[in-house]
C-alpha positions as CSV (number, residue, x, y, z in Angstrom):
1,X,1.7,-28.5,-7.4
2,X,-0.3,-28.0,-4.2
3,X,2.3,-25.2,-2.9
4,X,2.1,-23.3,-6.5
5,X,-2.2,-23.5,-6.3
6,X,-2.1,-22.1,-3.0
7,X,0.9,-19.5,-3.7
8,X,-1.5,-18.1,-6.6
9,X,-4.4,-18.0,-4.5
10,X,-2.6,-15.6,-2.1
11,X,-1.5,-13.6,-4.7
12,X,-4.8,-13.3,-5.9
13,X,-5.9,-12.2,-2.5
14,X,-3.2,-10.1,-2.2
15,X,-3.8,-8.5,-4.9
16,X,-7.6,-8.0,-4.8
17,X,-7.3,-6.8,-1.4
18,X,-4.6,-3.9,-2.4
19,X,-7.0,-2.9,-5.4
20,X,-10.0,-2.5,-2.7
21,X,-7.4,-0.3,-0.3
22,X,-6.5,1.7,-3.6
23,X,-10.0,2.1,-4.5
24,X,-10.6,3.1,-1.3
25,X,-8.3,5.9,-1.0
26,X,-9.3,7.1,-4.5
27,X,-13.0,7.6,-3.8
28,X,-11.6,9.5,-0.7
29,X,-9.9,11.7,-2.6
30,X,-12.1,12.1,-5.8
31,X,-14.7,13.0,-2.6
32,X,-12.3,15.7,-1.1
33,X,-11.6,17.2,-4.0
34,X,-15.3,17.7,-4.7
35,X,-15.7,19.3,-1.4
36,X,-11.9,21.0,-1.2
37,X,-13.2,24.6,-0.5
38,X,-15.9,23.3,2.3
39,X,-12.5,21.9,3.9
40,X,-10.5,24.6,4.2
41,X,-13.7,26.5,5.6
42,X,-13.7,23.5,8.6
43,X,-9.8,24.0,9.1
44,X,-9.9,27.7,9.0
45,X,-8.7,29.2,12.2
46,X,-11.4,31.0,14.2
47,X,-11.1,35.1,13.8
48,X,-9.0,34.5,10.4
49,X,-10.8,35.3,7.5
50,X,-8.2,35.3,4.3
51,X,-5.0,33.4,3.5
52,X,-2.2,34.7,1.5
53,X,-1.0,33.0,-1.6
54,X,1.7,34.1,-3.1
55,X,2.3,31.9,-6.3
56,X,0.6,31.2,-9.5
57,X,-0.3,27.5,-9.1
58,X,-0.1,27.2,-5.4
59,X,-3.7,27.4,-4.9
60,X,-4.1,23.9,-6.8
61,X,-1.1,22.4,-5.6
62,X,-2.9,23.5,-1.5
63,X,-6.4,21.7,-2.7
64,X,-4.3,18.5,-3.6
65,X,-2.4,19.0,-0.5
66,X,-5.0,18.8,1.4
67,X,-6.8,16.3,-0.1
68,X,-3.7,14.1,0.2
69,X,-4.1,14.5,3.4
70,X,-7.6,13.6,4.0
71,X,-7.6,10.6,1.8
72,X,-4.6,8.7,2.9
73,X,-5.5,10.0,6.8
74,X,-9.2,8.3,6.3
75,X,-7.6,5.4,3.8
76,X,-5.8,4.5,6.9
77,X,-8.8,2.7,8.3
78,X,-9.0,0.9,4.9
79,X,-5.6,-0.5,4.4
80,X,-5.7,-1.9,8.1
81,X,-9.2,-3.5,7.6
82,X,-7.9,-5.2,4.0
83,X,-4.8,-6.3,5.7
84,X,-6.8,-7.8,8.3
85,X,-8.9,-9.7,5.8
86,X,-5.7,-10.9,4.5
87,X,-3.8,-12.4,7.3
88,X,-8.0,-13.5,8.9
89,X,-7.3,-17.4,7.1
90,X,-4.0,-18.2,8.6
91,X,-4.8,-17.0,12.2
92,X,-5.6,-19.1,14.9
93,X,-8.6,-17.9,16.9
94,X,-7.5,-16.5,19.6
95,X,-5.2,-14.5,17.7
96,X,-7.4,-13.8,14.9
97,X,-9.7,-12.2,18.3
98,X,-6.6,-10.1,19.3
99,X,-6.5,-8.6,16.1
100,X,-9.8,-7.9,15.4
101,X,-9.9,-6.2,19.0
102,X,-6.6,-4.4,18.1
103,X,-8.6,-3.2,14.6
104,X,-11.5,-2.0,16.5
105,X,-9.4,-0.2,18.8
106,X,-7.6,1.9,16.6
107,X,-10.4,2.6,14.5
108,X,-12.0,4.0,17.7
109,X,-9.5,6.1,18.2
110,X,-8.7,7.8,14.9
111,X,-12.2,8.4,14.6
112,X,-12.5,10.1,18.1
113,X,-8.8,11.7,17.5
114,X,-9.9,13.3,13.8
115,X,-14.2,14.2,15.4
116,X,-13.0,15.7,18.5
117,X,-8.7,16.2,20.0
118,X,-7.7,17.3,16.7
119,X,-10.0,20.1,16.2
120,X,-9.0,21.4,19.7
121,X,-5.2,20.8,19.5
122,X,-5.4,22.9,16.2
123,X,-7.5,25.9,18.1
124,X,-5.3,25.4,21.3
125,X,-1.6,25.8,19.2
126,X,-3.6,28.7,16.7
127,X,-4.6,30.8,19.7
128,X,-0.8,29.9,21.2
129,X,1.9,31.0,18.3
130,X,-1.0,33.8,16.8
131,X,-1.2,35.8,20.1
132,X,3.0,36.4,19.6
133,X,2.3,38.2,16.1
134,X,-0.6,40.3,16.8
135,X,1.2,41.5,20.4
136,X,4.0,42.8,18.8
137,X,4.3,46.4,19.0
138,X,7.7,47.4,18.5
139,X,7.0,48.0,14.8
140,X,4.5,47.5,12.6
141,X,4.2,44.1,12.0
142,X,1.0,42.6,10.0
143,X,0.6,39.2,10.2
144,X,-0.9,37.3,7.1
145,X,-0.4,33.9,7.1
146,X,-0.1,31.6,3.8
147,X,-2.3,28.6,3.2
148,X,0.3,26.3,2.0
149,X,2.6,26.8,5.1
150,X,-0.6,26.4,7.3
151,X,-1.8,23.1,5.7
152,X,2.0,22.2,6.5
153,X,2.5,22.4,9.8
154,X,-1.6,20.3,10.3
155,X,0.2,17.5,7.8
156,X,3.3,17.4,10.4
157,X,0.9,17.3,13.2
158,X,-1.0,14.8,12.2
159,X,1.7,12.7,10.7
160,X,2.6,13.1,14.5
161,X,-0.7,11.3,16.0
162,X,-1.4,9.0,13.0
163,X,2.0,7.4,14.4
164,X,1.0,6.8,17.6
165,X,-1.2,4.0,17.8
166,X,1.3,2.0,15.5
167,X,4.0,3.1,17.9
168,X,1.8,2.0,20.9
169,X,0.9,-1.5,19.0
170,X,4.4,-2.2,18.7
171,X,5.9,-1.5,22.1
172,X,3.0,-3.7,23.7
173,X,4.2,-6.6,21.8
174,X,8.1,-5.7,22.3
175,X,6.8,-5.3,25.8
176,X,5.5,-9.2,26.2
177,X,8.9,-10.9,25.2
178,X,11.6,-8.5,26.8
179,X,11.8,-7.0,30.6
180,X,11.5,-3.5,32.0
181,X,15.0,-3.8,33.3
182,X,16.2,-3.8,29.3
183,X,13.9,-1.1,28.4
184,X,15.5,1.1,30.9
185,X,18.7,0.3,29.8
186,X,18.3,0.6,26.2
187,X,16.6,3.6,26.5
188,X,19.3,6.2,24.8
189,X,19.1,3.7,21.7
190,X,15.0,3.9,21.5
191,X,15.5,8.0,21.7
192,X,17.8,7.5,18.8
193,X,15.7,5.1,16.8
194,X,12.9,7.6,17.5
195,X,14.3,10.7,15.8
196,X,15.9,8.6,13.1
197,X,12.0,7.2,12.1
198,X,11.6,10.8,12.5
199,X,14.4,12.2,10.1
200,X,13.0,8.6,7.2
201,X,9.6,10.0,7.4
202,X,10.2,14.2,7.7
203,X,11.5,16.8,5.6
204,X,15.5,17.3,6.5
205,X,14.9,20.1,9.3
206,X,15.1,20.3,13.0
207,X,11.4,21.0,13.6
208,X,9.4,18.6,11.7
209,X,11.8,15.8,13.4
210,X,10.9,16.8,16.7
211,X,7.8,17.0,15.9
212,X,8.1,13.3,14.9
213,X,10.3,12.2,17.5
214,X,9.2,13.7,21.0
215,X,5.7,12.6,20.9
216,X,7.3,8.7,20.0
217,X,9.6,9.5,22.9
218,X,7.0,10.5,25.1
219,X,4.9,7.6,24.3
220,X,7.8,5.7,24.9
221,X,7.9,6.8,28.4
222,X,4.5,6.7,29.2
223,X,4.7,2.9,28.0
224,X,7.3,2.3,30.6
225,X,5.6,4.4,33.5
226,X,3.1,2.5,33.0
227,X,5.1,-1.0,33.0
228,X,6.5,0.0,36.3
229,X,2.9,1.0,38.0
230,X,1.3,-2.1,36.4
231,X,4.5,-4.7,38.7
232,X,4.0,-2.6,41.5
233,X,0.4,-3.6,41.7
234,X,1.4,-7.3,41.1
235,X,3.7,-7.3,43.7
236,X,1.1,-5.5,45.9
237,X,-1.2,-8.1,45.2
238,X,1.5,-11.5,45.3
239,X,2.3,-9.6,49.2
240,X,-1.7,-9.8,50.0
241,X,-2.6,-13.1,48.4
242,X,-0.5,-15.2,50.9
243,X,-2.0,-13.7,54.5
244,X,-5.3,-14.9,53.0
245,X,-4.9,-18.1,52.0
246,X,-3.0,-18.3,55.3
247,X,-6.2,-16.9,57.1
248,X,-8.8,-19.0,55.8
249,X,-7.0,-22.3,56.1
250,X,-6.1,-21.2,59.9
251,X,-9.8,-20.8,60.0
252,X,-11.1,-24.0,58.5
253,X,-8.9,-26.2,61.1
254,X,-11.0,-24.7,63.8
């Protein structure tokens, strides 16, 4: 009777705490959809003043688009907070402490990703493929670029960096019970498991799965670059330890 009180009690909590994410991520959206054209003003490349839009109701089906985007990209600090609060009563403290630090962390950074690198990565990449339409000269060529294919390609991107701190989380924990000898090893399997999260998550094309996939690989490298320095500075310091201790117990006998 015990087990069945306390099985209803989580699914109460569950449940209220999936109604407050929900909630959440509706408010967000009801709130970009308020503001939809101020947004597409904030995202609009610098020099471009128009979009092309070719099709009846893809104007509407762009606003939701983006708001999509915005809500579920913002809601993502919500879900992980209410998941937190979910899991906080069965945690012991120290790990309860790990998570919360883990929380803060990547709150930090989606806040500092979506303020300040995002903005520039979009201006840096606009600036990169834009300069190969107006340069060419060998006819004439106007560019005029649709609003539903640019919203496209920011939703791949950012699908791209919203991954990453989940992707970081989890090797740091695969990294505490497994060596750097088996990452090496393995590592044709994790470039595989990389681009097929890629090809679950993407559109069935080439490009949106490497846009996916490299960055995970990449942050699967840097993972294990890192691995190596941080051993190297262990051993560096397991070498040194010994001469001291030898040292000052050399000392204290004279």
């Amino acid at each position: 009777m015990n087990k069945l009180k306390i099985s209803i009690y989580y699914l109460q909590e569950l449940n209220y705490r999936l109604s407050y994410a929900i909630l959440g991520i509706i408010f967000l959206f009801s709130t970009t959809y308020t503001y939809k054209q101020g947004l597409i003003f904030i995202f609009l490349p610098k020099g471009l003043s128009h979009f092309v839009s070719t099709g009846l109701t893809e104007i509407f089906f762009t606003y939701l688009q983006l708001c999509t985007i915005f809500s579920f990209s913002f809601g993502l600090g919500i879900i992980m907070t209410q998941f937190y609060l979910f899991i906080r009563p069965g945690l012991y403290a120290f790990e309860a402490k790990i998570t919360l630090n883990i929380l803060i962390t990547a709150l930090i950074f989606y806040i500092c990703f979506y303020v300040f690198i995002f903005p520039i990565i979009v201006k840096v990449l606009w600036e990169l493929f834009s300069a190969y339409s107006q340069n060419f000269t060998a006819i004439d060529l106007t560019f005029e670029p649709r609003l539903k294919d640019y919203l496209f390609h920011l939703q791949q991107l950012n699908k791209a960096f919203t991954l990453s701190v989940p992707c970081l989380i989890t090797l740091n924990i695969i990294q505490i019970y497994t060596k750097r000898q088996t990452w090496v090893k393995y590592r044709g399997i994790a470039y595989l498991a990389a681009f097929s999260i890629a090809a679950f998550i993407t559109p069935p094309d080439v490009l949106s799965q490497t846009l996916i996939g490299f960055p995970l690989i990449v942050f699967y490298e840097i993972q294990l670059k890192f691995w190596f320095l941080y051993e190297e500075y262990k051993n560096q310091l397991l070498i040194r330890q010994p001469i001291k201790s030898h040292e000052n117990s050399y000392g204290n006998k004279k």
